[in-house]
LOLUMVEX-381807 format. One line per field, with one value per residue (C-alpha): residue in three letters; x, y, z; chain. Coordinates in nm, 3 decimals. Example, Ala and Ser with C-alpha at 12.3 -4.5 7.8 and 13.67 -1.06 7.14 Angstrom:
<atoms>
res = (ALA, SER)
east = (1.230, 1.367)
north = (-0.450, -0.106)
up = (0.780, 0.714)
chain = (A, A)
</atoms>
This chain:
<atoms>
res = (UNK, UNK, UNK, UNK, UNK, UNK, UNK, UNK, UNK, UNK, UNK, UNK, UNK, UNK, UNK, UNK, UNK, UNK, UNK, UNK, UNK, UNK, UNK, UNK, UNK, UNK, UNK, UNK, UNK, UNK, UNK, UNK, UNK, UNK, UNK, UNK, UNK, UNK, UNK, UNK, UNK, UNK, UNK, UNK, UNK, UNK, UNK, UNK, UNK, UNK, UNK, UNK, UNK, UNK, UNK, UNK, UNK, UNK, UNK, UNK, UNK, UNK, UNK, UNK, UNK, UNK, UNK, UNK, UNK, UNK, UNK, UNK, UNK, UNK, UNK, UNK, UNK, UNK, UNK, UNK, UNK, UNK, UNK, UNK, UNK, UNK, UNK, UNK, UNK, UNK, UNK, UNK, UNK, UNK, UNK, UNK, UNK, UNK, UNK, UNK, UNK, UNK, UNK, UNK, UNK, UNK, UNK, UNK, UNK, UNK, UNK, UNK, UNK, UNK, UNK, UNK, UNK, UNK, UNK, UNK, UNK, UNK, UNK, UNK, UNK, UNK, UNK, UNK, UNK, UNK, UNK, UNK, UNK, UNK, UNK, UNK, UNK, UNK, UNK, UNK, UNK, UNK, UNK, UNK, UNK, UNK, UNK, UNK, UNK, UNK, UNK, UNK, UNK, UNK, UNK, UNK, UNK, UNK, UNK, UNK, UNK, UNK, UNK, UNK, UNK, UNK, UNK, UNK, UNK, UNK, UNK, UNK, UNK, UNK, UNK, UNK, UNK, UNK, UNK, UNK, UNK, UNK, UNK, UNK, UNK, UNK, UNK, UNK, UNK, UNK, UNK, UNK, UNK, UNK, UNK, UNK, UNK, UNK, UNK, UNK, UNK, UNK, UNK, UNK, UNK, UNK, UNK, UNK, UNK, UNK, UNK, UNK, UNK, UNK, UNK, UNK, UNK, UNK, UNK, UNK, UNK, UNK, UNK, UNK, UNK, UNK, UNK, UNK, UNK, UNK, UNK, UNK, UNK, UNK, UNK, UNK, UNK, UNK, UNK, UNK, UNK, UNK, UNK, UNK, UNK, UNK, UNK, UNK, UNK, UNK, UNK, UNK, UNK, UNK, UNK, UNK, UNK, UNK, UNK, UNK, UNK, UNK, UNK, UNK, UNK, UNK, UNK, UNK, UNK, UNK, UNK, UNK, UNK, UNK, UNK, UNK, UNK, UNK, UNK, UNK, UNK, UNK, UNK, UNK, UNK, UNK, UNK, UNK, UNK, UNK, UNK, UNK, UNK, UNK, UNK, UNK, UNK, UNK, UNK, UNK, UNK, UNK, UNK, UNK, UNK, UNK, UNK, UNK, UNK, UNK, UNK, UNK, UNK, UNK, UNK, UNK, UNK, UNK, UNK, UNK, UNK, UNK, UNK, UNK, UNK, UNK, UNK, UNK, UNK, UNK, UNK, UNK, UNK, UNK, UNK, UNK, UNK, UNK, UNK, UNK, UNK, UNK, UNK, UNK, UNK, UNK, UNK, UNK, UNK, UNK, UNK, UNK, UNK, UNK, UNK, UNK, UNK, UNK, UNK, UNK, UNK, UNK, UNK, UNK, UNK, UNK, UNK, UNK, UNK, UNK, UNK, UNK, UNK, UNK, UNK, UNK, UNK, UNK, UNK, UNK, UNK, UNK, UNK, UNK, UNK, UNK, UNK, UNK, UNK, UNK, UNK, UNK, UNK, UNK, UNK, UNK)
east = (2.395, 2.416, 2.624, 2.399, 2.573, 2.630, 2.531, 2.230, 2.432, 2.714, 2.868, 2.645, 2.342, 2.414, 2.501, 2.141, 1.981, 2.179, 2.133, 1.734, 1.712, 1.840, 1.656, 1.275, 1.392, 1.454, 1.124, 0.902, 1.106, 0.883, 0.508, 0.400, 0.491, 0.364, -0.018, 0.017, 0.276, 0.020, -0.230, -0.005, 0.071, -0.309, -0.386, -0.575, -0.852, -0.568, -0.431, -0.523, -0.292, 0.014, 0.097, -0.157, 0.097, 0.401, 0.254, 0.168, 0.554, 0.722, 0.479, 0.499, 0.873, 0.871, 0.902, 1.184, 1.371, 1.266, 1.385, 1.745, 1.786, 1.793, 2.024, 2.245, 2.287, 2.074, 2.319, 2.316, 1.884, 1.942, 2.183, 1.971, 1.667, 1.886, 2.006, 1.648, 1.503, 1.839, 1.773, 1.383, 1.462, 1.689, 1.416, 1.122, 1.178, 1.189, 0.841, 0.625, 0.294, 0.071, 0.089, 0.483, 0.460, 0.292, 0.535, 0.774, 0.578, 0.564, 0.973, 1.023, 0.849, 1.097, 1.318, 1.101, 1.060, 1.355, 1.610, 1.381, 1.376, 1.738, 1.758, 1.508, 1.647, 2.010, 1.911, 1.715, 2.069, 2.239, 2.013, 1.945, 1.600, 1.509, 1.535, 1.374, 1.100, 1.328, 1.578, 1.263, 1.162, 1.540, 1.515, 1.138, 1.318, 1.528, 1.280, 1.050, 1.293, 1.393, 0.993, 0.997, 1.233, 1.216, 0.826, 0.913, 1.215, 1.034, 0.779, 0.990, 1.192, 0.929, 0.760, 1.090, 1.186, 1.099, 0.943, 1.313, 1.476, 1.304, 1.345, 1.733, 1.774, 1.568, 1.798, 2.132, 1.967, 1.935, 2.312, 2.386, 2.216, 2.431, 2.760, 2.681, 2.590, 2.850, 3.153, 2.962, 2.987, 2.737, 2.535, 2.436, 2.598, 2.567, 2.550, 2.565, 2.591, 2.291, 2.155, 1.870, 1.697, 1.669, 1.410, 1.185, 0.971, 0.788, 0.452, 0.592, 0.854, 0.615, 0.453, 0.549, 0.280, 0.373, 0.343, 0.002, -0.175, 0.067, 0.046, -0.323, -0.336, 0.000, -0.290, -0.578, -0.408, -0.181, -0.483, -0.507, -0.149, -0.216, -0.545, -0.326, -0.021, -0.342, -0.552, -0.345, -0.168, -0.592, -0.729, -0.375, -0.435, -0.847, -0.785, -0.547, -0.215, 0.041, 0.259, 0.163, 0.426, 0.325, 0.119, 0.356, 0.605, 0.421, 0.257, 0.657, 0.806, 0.526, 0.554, 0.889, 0.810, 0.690, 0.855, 1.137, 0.933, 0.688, 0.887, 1.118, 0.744, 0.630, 0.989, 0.828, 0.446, 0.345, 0.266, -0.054, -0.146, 0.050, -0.118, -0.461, -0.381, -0.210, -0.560, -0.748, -0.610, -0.539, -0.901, -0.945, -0.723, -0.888, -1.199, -1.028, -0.891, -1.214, -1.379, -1.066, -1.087, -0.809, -0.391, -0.417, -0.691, -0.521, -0.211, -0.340, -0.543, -0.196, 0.000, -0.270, -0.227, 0.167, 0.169, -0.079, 0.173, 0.471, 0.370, 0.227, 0.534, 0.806, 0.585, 0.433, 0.780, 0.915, 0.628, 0.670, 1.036, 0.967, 0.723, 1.010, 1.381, 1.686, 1.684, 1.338, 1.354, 1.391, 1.076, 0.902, 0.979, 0.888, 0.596, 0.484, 0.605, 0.336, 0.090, 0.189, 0.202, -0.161, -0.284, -0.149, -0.211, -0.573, -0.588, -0.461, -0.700, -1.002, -0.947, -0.912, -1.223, -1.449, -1.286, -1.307, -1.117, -1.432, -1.356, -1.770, -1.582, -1.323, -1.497, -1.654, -1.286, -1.167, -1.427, -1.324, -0.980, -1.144, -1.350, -1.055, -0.850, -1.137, -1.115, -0.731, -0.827, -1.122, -0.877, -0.666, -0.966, -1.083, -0.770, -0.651, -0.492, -0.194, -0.042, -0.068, 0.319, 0.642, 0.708, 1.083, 1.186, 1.551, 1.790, 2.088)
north = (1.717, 1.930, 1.741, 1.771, 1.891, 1.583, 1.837, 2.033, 2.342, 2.477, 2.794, 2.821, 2.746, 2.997, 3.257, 3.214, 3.243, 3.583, 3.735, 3.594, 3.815, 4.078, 4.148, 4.049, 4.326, 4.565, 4.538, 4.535, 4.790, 5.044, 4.859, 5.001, 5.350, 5.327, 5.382, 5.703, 5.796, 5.746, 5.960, 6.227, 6.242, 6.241, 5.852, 5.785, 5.561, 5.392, 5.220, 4.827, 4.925, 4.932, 4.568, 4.488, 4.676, 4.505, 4.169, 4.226, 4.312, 4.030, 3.775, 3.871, 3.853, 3.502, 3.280, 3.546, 3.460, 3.105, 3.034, 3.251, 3.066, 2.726, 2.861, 3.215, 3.046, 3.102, 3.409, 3.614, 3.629, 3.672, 3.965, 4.140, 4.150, 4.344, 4.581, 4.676, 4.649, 4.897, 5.133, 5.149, 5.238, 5.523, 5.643, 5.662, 6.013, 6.135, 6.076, 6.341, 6.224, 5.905, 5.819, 5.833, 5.605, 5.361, 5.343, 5.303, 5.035, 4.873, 4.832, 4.764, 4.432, 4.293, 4.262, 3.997, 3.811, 3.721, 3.744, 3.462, 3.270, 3.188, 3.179, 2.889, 2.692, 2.741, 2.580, 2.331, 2.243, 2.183, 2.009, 1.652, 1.549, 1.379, 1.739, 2.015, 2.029, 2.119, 2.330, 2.515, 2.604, 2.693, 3.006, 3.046, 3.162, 3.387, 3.482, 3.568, 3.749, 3.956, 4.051, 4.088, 4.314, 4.515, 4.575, 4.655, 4.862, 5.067, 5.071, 5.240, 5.471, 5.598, 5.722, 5.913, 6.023, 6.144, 5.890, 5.926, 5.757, 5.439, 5.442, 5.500, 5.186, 4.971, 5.023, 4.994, 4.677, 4.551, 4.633, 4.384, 4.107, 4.146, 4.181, 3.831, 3.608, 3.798, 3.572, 3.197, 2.917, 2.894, 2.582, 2.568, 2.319, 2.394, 2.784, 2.973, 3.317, 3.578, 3.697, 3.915, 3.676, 3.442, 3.708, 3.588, 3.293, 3.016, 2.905, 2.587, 2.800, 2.968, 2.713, 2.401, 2.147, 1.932, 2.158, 2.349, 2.176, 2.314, 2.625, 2.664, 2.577, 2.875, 3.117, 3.015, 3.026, 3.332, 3.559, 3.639, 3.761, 4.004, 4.112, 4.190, 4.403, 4.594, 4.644, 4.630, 4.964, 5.115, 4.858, 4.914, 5.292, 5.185, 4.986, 5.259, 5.079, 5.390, 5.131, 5.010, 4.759, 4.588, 4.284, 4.222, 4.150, 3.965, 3.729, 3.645, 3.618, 3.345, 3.212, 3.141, 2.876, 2.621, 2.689, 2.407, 2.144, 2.222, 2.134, 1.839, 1.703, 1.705, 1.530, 1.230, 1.189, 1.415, 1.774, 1.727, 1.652, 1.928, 2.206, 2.098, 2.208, 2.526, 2.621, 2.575, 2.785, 3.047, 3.078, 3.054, 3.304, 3.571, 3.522, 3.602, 3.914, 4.032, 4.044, 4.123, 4.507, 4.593, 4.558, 4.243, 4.031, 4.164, 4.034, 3.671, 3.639, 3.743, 3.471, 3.236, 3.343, 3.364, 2.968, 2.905, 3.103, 2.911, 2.593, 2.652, 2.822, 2.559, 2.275, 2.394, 2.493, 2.189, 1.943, 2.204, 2.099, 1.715, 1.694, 1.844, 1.759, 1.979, 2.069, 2.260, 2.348, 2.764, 2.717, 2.485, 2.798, 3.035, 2.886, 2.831, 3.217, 3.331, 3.203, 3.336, 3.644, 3.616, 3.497, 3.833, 4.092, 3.967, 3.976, 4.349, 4.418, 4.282, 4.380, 4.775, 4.715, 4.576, 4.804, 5.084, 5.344, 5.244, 5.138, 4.990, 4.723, 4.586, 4.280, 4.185, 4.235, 3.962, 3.787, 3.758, 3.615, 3.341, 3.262, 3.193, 3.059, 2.768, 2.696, 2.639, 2.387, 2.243, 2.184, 1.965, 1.775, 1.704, 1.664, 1.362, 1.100, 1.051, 1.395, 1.304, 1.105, 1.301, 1.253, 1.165, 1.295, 1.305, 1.305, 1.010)
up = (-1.903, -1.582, -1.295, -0.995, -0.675, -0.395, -0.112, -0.114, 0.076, -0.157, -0.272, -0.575, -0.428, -0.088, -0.336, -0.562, -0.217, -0.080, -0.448, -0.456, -0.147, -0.243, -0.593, -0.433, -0.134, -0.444, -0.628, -0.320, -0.104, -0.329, -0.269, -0.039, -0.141, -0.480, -0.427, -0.200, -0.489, -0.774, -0.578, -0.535, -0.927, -0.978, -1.024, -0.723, -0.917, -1.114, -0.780, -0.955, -1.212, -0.989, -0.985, -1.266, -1.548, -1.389, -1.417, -1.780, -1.879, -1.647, -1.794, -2.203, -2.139, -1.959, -2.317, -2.402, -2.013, -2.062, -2.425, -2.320, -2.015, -2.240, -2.507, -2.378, -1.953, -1.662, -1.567, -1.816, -1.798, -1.416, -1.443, -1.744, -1.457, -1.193, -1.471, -1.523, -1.148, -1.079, -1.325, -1.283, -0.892, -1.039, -1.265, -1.048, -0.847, -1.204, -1.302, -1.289, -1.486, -1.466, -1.792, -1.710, -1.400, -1.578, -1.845, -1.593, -1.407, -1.772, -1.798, -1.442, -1.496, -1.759, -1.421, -1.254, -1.602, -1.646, -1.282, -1.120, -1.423, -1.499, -1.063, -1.106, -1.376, -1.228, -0.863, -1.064, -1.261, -0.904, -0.639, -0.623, -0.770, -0.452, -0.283, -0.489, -0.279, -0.006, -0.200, -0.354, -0.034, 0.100, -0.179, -0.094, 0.239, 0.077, -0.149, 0.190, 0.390, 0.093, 0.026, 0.414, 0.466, 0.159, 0.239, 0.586, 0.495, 0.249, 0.500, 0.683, 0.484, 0.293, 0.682, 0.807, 0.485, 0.081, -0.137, -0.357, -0.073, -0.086, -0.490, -0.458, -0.172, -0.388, -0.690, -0.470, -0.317, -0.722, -0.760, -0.491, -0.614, -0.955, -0.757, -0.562, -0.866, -1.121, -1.109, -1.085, -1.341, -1.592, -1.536, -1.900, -2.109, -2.458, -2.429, -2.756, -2.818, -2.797, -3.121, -3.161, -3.411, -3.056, -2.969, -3.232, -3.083, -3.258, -3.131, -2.944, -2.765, -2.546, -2.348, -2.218, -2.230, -1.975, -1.686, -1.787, -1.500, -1.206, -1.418, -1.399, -1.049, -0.975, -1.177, -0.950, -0.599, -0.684, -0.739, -0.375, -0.405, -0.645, -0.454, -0.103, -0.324, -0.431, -0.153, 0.155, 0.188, 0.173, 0.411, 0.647, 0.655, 0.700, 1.009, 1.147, 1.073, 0.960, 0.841, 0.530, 0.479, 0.827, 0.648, 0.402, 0.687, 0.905, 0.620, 0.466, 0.799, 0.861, 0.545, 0.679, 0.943, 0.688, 0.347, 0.431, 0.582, 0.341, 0.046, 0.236, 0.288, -0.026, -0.158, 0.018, 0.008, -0.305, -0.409, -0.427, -0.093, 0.020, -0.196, -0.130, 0.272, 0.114, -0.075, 0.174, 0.400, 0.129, 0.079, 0.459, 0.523, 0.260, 0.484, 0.759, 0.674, 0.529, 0.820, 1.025, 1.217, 1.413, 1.425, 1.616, 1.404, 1.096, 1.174, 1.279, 0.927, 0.804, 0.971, 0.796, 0.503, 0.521, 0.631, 0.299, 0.073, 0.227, 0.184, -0.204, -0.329, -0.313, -0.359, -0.673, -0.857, -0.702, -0.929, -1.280, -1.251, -1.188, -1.497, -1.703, -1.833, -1.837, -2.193, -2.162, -1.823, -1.874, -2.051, -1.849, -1.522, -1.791, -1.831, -1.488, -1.380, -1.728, -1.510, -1.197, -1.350, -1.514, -1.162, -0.981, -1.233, -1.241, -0.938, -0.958, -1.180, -1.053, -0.697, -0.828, -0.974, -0.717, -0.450, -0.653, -0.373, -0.203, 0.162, 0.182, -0.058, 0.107, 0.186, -0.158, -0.221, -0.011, -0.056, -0.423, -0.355, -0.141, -0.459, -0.643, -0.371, -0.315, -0.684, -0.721, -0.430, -0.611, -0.954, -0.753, -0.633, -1.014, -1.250, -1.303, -1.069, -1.298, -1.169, -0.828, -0.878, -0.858, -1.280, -1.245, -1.611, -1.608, -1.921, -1.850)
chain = (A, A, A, A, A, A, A, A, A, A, A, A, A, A, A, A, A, A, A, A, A, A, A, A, A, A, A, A, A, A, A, A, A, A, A, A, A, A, A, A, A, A, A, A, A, A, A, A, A, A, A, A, A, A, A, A, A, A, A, A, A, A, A, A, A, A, A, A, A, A, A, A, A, A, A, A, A, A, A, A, A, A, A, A, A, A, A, A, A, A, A, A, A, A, A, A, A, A, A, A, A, A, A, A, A, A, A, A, A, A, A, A, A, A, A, A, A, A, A, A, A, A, A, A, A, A, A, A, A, A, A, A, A, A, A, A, A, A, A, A, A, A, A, A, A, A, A, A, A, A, A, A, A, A, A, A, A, A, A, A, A, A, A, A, A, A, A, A, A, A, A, A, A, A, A, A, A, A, A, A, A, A, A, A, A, A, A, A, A, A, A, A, A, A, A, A, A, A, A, A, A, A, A, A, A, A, A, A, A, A, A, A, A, A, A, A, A, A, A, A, A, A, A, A, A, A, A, A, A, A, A, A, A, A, A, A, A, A, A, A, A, A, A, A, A, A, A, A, A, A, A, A, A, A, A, A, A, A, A, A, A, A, A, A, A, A, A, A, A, A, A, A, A, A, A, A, A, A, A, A, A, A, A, A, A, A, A, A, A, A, A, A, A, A, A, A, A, A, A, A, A, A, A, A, A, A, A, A, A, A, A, A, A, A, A, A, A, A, A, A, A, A, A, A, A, A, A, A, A, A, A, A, A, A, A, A, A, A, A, A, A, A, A, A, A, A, A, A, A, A, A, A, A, A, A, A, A, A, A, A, A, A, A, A, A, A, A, A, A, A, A, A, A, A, A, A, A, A, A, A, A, A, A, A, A, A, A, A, A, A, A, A, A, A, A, A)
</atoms>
């Protein structure tokens, strides 16, 4: 049994956040380079595939992450993500075909199945139960700022200087994050020692039953996340915006403002209640930014949307971890991170499709994620009311 921490704010827990930051600055320092990149290798039309091949990789190796973090330790999984995030930054301004990039796009998503993963279940291990919600949304902060400013810094970099610059930051910026978490305590108990027949799994180590219905819902309500990774650098440059990494910014930073309270607040009256605000105004939001048509209307759809992503994040990883116990919980964040990553990628996918480099489609687009953004919201309306408690399964 893990021996929860008295105080919410500790060494451990300040260092998950700093090293959080630091790998989701890494992977999306290069987003908003990455579709003018594709064009320029001759995969203009293949722009949905950007985030929707990442998402594939990072969510086929979530029961591997999940089922290591439970038997090797949360750090070694988190560590093995960096490694790969690092030396996918490194390998970029050495692609010179699609069919190369993609490949590349392929391996880089092993780093974001398996570094948030073990980051998950080791904060889980060391906050109070009575404040996930809150501590969820402390390293939803991290997690913000780090999107933030690696968005805004690749932004950036990647309009004062060659595309190779903003490859080589992200994969120093990966390095960091492995330096900050490398000489912590391994929260796992009974750790045993990695064998490659661990990387075999059996049908029941895959998913974890008793958090499918915060699962579905991550799938529904994430879609629109995948849709703006997709579409926003094109509708940016369509609006006039030369900063393509603008919206990313200003939707974290407002994410930001309610992540905390968000998560303290569902601690005390529910998740439920708290997410059905969140997909509402996620759908809201989508809405808004289909119809927005300048800098300024952009960037208030944005703050909408922001506030709906900050107060879903923490609240929904906050209820997969009540439903669970610590001897399952890798798998039970594995599980709820497969679904995250089937929720982005399609949207990835889909968006490509329906904008098709097409800039008469940007609405239908948007329009799309609002769709699914209404039906996460509509789920939580019909499933059943025995969800709607905080499940306090804890092993004594």
């Amino acid at each position: 049994m893990v021996v929860k921490q008295q105080n919410l704010i500790n060494r451990s827990f300040v260092a998950l956040s700093i090293s959080a930051f630091l790998f989701f600055a890494s992977f999306n320092m290069i987003i908003p380079e990455l579709p003018d990149y594709l064009t320029s290798l001759g995969g203009a039309e293949y722009k949905g595939l950007i985030i929707g091949l990442f998402t594939i990789t990072a969510g086929l190796s979530r029961p591997f992450s999940g089922k290591l973090a439970d038997k090797v330790g949360r750090l070694p999984v988190m560590i093995f993500g960096a490694i790969v995030c690092f030396v996918a930054g490194l390998s970029y301004p050495f692609v010179t075909s699609v069919i190369a990039f993609f490949v590349l796009r392929l391996l880089h998503g092993f780093s974001t199945g398996f570094t948030p993963t073990g980051n998950s279940a080791y904060v889980a291990d060391i906050v109070p139960f009575n404040r996930r919600g809150e501590a969820m949304g402390i390293i939803g902060v991290a997690i913000s700022v780090g999107t933030a400013t690696g968005n805004a810094l690749g932004g950036y970099l990647g309009s004062m200087y060659p595309v190779d610059y903003v490859f080589y930051a992200s994969a120093l910026t990966a390095v960091l994050s492995i330096i900050i978490v490398a000489g912590m305590k391994e929260t796992l108990a009974d750790k045993v020692q990695f064998q490659f027949s661990m990387l075999k799994l059996k049908r029941d180590e895959i998913i974890e039953k008793r958090v499918m219905v915060p699962a579905v819902f991550m799938s529904l309500s994430v879609f629109s996340f995948g849709l703006v990774l997709t579409i926003m650098p094109d509708y940016s440059r369509h609006l006039g915006i030369s900063n393509k990494g603008l919206f990313f910014a200003v939707f974290v930073l407002a994410s930001l403002l309610v992540r905390i309270l968000a998560g303290k607040i569902s601690d005390k009256i529910g998740r439920i209640k708290v997410l059905k605000v969140s997909s509402f105004l996620l759908g809201c939001a989508m809405i808004l930014i289909a119809y927005s048509n300048s800098l300024y209307t952009l960037i208030g759809a944005g703050i909408i949307f922001g506030l709906a992503v900050g107060m879903n994040s923490p609240t929904v990883f906050a209820w997969a971890i009540d439903l669970t116990d610590d001897r399952k919980r890798g798998k039970a964040l594995a599980t709820l991170y497969i679904f995250l990553e089937i929720g982005i990628g399609m949207g990835a996918f889909i968006s490509g499709w329906v904008y098709s480099n097409n800039a008469d489609n940007f609405k239908l687009t948007f329009f799309t994620g609002a769709l699914l953004a209404f039906s996460s919201f509509i789920f939580l309306n019909v499933i059943s009311p025995k969800f709607y408690q905080l499940s306090k399964v804890e092993n004594t």
